[in-house]
Residue, then its C-alpha position, 0 to 999 in steps of 0.5 A: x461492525x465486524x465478523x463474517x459478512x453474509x455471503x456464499x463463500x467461495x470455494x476453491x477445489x477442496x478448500x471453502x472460504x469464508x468472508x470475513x469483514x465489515x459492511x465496507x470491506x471483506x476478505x476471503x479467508x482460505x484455511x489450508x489445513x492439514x489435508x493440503x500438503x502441496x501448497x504451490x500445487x493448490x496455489x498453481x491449480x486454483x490461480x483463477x479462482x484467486x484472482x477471481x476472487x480478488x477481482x470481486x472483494x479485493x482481498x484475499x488470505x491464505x491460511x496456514x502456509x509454512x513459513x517458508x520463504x521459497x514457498x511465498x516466492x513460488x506462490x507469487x509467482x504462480x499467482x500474480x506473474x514475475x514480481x516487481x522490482x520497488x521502484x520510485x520508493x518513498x520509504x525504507x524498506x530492505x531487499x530479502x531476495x531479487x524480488x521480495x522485501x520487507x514492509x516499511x521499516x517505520x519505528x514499531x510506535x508508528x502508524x502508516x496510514x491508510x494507502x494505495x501502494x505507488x498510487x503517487x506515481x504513473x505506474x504501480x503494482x496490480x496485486x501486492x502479496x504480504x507473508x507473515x514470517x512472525x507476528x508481533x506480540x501485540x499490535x501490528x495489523x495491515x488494516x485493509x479498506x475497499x476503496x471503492x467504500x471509501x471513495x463513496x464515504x468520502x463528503x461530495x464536497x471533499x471529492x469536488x476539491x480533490x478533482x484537478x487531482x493532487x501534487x506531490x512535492x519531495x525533496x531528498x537530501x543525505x540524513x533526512x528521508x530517503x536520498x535520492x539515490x535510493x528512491x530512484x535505485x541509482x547514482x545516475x544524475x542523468x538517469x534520475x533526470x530520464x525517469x522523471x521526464x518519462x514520468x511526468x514528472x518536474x525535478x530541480x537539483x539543488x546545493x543539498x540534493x534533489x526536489x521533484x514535483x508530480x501531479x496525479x489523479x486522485x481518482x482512478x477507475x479500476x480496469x477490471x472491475x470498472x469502479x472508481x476509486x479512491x485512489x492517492x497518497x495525499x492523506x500519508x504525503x501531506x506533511x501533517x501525517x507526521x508526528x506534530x513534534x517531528x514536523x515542527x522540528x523539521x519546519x524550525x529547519x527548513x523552508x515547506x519546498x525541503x520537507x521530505x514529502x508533501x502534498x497539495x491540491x492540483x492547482x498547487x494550493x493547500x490542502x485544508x485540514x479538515x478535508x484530510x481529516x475526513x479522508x482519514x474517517x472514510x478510512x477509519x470507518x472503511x478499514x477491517x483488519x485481523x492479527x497475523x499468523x505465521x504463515x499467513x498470506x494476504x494478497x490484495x488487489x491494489x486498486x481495490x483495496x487500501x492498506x497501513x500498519x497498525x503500531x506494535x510491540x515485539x518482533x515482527x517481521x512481515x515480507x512483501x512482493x509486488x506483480x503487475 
């Protein structure tokens, strides 16, 4: 079921929104036409009522922008506060400014499932901005899910057996996943070391490299809203998310401890399959997504809401910043 969900829209000063979803999951779409000329002035005098809004649906685009990328980072500002640098990375991704990045760089035939950015970590970003420099010829979407909806779509069952949380296992090696200099943005054995103890986290240096353990929630309760949430990456970690060719090509070389990345139950058993495909329903079922424009700016509350990428055809080229 999609289309414009039944709702006063909000408005903002000159501009009225429109929701724009599913029964699960809705954005607020502002359409800054013609009539707005000065858009850092419309973002900096209607910063409340942005943050409002995301504080309620969790999702929030901005229409019609220049494609100007001093533009995106002054709105960024202005609405979310000093940007975040990526830190404890788990995919590729190149630095545009101090503070601005591109979206993963996974090949353009892959899916990235759906996800709460850094939701693997004790620390994460509260809003996440993506700006749609261009748009792929086909394709592409950043499908968005609420995750509270998801939460509640999720079999009882399945929550019951996530509750002790889940475990994230990586190993970093040169030539396989990202090295453990660039997730950790160091060279410094000593420094790595000072993170993960400041972060709960077990590492072992090995002949190849690094393997780290961190055990999280799988659940979190949303501080403004006060909601619980579906909040993990065991579905993207868990080494079935990759394509079966890749992953029995990986497991023909390496022992499951020297797998990229991986996830496993709290207590450090595995997941069942068929709870990872009911996660992936709840997704499915939760998820609303719409084509890019240039232009386009999507903010999200990242505890509220989930996001992925959509496989695509052509260039595209979507920028992403990070507040707290």
């Amino acid at each position: 079921m999609t289309g414009v969900i039944p709702a006063d829209p909000p408005r903002l000063g000159p501009v009225t929104g429109r929701l724009d979803g599913n029964e699960h999951t809705s954005l607020a779409v502002y359409e800054l036409g013609p009539d707005i000329t000065d858009h850092m002035g419309w973002a900096k005098t209607h910063r409340d009522g942005i943050r409002a809004v995301l504080g309620t649906r969790g999702a929030v685009l901005l229409r019609g922008l220049p494609v100007d990328l001093e533009l995106f980072d002054g709105i960024v500002r202005a609405v979310g506060g000093d940007p975040l640098p990526y830190t404890e990375r788990s995919t590729p991704r190149t630095s545009v400014t101090e503070a601005i990045y591109t979206s993963t760089e996974y090949p353009a035939d892959q899916s990235i499932p759906m996800h709460n950015e850094n939701s693997y970590s004790d620390s994460w970003p509260g809003l996440l901005f993506f700006f749609c420099q261009i748009a792929a010829a086909a394709g592409g979407a950043t499908p968005i899910a609420d995750s509270r909806s998801v939460l509640r779509l999720i079999p009882a069952e399945v929550r019951e057996r996530f509750a002790g949380g889940v475990v994230y296992a990586r190993a970093f090696r040169e030539g396989l996943g990202l090295s453990w200099q660039e997730a950790f943005q160091t060279g410094d054995q000593a420094a790595v070391e000072a993170y993960c103890a400041r972060h709960g986290q077990s590492f072992q240096w090995t002949e190849d490299g690094l393997r780290t353990r961190h055990h999280r929630p799988a659940e979190q309760t949303e501080p403004h809203a006060g909601e619980r949430v579906w909040f993990n990456q065991a579905n993207l970690f868990h080494a079935s998310s990759l394509d079966e060719e890749v992953l029995e090509a990986l497991l023909s070389l390496y022992d499951e401890a020297d797998l990229p990345r991986h996830a496993y139950l709290g207590d450090g058993s595995p997941i069942d399959p068929a709870d990872l495909a009911a996660i992936k329903a709840a997704y499915d079922e939760a998820s609303f997504s719409f084509p890019w424009r240039p232009g386009d700016l999507m903010v999200i509350d990242n505890m509220l809401c989930a996001h992925g990428r959509a496989p695509f055809t052509g260039e595209r080229r979507i920028l992403v910043a990070m507040t707290a």
